[in-house]
N, C-alpha and C positions, 0 to 999 in steps of 0.2 A: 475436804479442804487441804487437809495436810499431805494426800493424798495429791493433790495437784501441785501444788509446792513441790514435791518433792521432783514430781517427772520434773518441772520448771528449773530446778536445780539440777538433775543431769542433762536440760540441755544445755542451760549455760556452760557445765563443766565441758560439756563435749565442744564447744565451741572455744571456751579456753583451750583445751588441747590443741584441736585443729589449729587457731592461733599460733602455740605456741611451736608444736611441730611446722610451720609455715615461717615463719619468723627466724627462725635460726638461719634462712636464707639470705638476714640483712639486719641480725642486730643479736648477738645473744643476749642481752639485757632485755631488750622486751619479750624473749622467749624465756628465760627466766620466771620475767613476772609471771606471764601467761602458765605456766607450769604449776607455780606457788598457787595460782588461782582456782586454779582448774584442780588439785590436788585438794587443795580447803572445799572446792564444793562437793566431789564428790564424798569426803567424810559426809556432811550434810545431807545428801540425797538422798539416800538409804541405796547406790545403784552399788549391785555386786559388783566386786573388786574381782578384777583380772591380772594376772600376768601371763607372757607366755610360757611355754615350757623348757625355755632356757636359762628358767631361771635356778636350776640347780647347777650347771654348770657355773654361773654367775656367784650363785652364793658359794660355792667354792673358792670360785680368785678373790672373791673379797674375804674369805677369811686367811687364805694364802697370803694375800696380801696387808692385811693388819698383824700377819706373824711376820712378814720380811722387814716391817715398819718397825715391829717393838723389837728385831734382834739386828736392828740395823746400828751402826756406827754412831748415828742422832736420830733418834726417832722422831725427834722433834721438825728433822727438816722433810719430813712424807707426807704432813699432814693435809699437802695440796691435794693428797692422793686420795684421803679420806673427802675431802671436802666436793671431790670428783664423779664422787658416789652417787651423789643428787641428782646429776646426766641423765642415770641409770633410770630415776623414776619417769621417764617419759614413754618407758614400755609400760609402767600401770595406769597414766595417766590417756594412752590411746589406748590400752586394751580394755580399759573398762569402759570406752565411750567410744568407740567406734565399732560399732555392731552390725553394720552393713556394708555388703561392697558399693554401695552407691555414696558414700561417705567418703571410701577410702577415693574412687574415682576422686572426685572432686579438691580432695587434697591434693591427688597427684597435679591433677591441672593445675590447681593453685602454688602447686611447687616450681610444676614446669613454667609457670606464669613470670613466677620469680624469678626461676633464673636465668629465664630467657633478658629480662632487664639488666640483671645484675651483667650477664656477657655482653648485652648491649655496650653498657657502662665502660666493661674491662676494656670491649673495642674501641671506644674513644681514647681510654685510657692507651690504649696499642698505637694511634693513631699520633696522641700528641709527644710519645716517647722518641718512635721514629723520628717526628721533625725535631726534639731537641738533641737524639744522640747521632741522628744522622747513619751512616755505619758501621759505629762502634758498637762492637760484640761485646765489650765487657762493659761497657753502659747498659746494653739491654738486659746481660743475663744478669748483673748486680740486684735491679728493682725491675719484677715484673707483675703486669695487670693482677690485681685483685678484685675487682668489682666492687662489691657493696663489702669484701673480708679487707679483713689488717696485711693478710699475706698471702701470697702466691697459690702456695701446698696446699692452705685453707681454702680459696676461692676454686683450684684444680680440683680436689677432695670431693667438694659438696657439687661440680660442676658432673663429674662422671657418673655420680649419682642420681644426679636429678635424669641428665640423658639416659639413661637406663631403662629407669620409669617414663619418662615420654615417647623412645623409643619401642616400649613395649607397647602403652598405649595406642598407636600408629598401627604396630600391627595387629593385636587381640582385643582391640574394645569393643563392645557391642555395637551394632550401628543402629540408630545413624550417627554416624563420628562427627557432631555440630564445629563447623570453622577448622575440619581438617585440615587443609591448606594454612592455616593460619598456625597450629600448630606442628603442621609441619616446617614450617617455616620455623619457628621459634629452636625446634630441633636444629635444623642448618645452625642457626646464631651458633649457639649453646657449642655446637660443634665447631667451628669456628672459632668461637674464644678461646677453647679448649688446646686446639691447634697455637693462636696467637699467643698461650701462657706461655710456649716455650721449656716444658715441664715434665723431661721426659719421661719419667714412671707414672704419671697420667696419660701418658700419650700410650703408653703400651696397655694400663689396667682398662682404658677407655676401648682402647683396639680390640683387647680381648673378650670383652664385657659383650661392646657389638658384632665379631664375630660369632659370639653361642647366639644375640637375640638371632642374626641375620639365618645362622644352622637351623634354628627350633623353627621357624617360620616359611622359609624356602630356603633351601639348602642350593640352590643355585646360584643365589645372591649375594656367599662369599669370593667368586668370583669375580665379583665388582670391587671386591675390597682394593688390592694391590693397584684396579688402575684408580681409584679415586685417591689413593696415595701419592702413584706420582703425576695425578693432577695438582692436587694439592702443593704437593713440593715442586713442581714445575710455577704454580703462581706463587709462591710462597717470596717473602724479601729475602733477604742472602741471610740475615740473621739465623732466620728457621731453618732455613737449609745447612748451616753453618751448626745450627743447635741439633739439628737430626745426626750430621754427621760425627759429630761430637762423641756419640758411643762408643766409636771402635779408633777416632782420631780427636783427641782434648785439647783443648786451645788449654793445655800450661795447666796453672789453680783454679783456672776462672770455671772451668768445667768441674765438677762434683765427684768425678771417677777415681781419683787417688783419695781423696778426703773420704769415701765411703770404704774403700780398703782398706784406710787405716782404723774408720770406726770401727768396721767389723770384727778386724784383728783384735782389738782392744776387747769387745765387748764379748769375745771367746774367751777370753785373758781370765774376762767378769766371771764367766759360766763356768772354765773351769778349776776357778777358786771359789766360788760360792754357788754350787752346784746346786742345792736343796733350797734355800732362802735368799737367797740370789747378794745383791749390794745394798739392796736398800731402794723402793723409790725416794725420786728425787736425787740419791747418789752419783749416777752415770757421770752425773758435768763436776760435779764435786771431786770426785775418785779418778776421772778420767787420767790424768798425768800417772798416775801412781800403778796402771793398769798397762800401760803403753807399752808398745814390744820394744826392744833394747833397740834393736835394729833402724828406728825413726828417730833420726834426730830431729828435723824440722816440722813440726803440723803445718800438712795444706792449708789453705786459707779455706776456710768453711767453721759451719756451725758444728760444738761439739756437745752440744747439752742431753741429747740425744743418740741414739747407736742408727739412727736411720733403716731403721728393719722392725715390724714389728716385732718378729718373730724372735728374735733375737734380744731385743730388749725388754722385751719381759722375762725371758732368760733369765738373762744376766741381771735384772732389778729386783725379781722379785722371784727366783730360783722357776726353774726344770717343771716342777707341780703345777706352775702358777700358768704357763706356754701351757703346757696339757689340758687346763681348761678350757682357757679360752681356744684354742684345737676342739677340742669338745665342744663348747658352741658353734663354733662353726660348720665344724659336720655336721651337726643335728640339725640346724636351720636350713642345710640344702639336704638331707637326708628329708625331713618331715616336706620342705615345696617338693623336692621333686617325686615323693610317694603321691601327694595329693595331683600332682600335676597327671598323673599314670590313671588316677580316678577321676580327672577332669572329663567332661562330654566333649567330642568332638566340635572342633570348628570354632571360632572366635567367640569370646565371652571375656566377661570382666574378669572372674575368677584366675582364666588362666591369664590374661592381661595382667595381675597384678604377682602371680608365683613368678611369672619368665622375668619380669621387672625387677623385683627382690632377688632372684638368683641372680641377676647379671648385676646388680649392685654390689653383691656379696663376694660374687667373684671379681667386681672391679677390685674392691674393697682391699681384698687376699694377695691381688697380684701387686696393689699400687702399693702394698704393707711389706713386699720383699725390697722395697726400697726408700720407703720411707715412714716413717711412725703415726701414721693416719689415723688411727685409733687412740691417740694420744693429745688430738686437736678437737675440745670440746664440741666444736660447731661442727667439723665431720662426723663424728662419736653420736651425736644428737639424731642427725638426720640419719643414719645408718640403723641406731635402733630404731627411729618413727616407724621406719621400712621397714623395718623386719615383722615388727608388732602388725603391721598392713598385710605382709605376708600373711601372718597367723592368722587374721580374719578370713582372708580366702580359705585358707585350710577347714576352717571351721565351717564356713559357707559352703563346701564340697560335702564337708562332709554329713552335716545336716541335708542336704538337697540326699545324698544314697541313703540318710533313714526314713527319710520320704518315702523315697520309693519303694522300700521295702517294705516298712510298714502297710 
């Protein structure tokens, strides 16, 4: 009896995860709870506790990071940072309860399901913006589509991720692919809203993401990229066109391009005066003025709470050690997919459907984090580790299947 109980309670917990991995697509409060849930049953169950293997990298920046906290200016103002920590259990609470790749499928749909709605959404939201600003560019680029998030970066963030995994899906899942069409349609949305955010470091980690799935699968097919480009920006309203060309020609403040020069400056400023234990989190917006090159007398109009680089502001927040790590997970998570991908069997399969997914995530992830702090937006942060933890499974389903065989 107790014996039954128990499976009974890893699978509620596995369904609490799923949940709450799913959920962060339209609410972090109920992905939250679902976590807290899911975390209480499996103590209860007796099911062995997993993480993946990035968890030493991990416990490295968190201890980096509680020494840049206690030698920081207020320790007392980091403590969001601690409190940030809890994100993190969403890799024990799917790796100990997702054990098959037919699990992790069905997440991915359920994710793609999501936000395929949530872009639905954003497009309305796109639709009713144009008739109230009409062709004011700095009405559009001030407030743009979010979906089911509070903010733009957040709704762009979890949108390049999900198309990742759906676009892998499409091409590596086993057949028969039940309402292809249907999902591939969901894809177009997804890609479309994506487009309508107006968000350009999404636009390029999303560009990039899809040209390795498009390389890994037919390597012919990047050749469609450039004209479905200026398809796009041949239909696109003047805004998008206006918000494309913006990179190399800035309408003034209203564009991000001097406000990200000035952050970056500054938060070099950070790194090379707090080299080893960086400012402190939480610091950046605090310290910001006090950090500023002599040479700016005016702040662009933009957000300064943040250095808009990952890469760079964990630098400068939490010192040079703390970037190393999280460097360090990263390489390790496309190091360990793409070994396992090299030992995947020929030809379409879930396994590799779910490595090529996870890397094109990862590398959305890398590239949309040289421009903006993506890893620092709990609801990006959530679903990026769910993924990865999904990776792992595949890894471990490869690799199980070669002691099969040799055995």
């Amino acid at each position: 009896m107790a014996e039954t109980q128990q499976r009974a309670l890893g699978r509620a917990a596995f369904y609490a995860a799923f949940g709450s991995a799913s959920a962060i697509l339209f609410s972090i409060a109920v992905s939250n709870v679902l976590l807290v849930l899911s975390l209480a049953l499996l103590l209860f169950s007796g099911v062995k506790l997993r993480v993946p293997p990035i968890w030493k990298p991990l416990a490295v920046f968190f201890v980096l990071t509680i020494l840049s906290i206690l030698l920081s200016e207020s320790p007392s103002a980091g403590r969001p940072q601690i409190r940030k920590f809890f994100v993190y259990l969403i890799l024990l609470a799917v790796s100990s309860t997702f054990l098959e790749l037919r699990q992790v499928r069905w997440w991915i749909l359920a994710c793609s399901a999501l936000a395929a709605l949530s872009s639905i959404r954003a497009l309305m939201q796109f639709a009713w913006m144009l008739k109230d600003c009409g062709q004011s560019y700095g009405c559009l680029v001030g407030e743009r589509i979010t979906g089911f998030m509070s903010h733009w970066m957040t709704f762009g963030g979890q949108m390049m991720i999900a198309l990742a995994l759906l676009t892998a899906f499409l091409f590596w899942a086993q057949a028969p692919k039940r309402m292809a069409g249907l999902w591939m349609a969901g894809a177009v949305v997804i890609a479309v809203a994506i487009f309508a955010g107006g968000t350009r470091s999404i636009w390029l980690a999303a560009a990039v993401a899809g040209l390795y799935l498009m390389w890994s699968w037919k390597r012919w097919t990047v050749v469609a990229a450039p004209v479905a480009l200026a398809v796009a920006l041949l239909a696109a309203p003047s805004f998008l066109k206006q918000r494309f060309s913006s990179v190399w020609k800035p309408h003034g403040e209203l564009d991000s391009n001097e406000h990200r020069r000035v952050s970056w400056r500054t938060g070099w400023r950070m790194v090379q005066a707090h080299p080893f234990t960086g400012i402190g989190p939480e610091h950046v917006k605090t310290q910001f003025q006090r950090y500023l090159p002599a040479d700016v007398v005016k702040l662009p109009e933009g957000w300064y709470g943040h250095l808009h680089n990952i890469y760079l502001h964990y630098a400068a927040e939490r010192g040079i050690p703390a970037l190393l790590a999280i460097l360090w997970m990263l390489g390790m998570i496309l190091r360990d997919f793409a070994r396992a991908l090299r030992r995947a069997p020929p030809g379409p399969g879930d396994a590799k459907m779910v490595l090529q997914g996870a890397i094109a995530a990862v590398i959305a992830v890398m590239v949309g984090g040289i421009f903006e702090h993506n890893l620092g937006d709990s609801e990006v942060l959530t679903l990026f580790l769910a993924t990865v933890s999904c990776g792992y499974v595949a890894v471990e389903s490869i690799k199980d299947a070669g002691n099969t065989e040799r055995a």
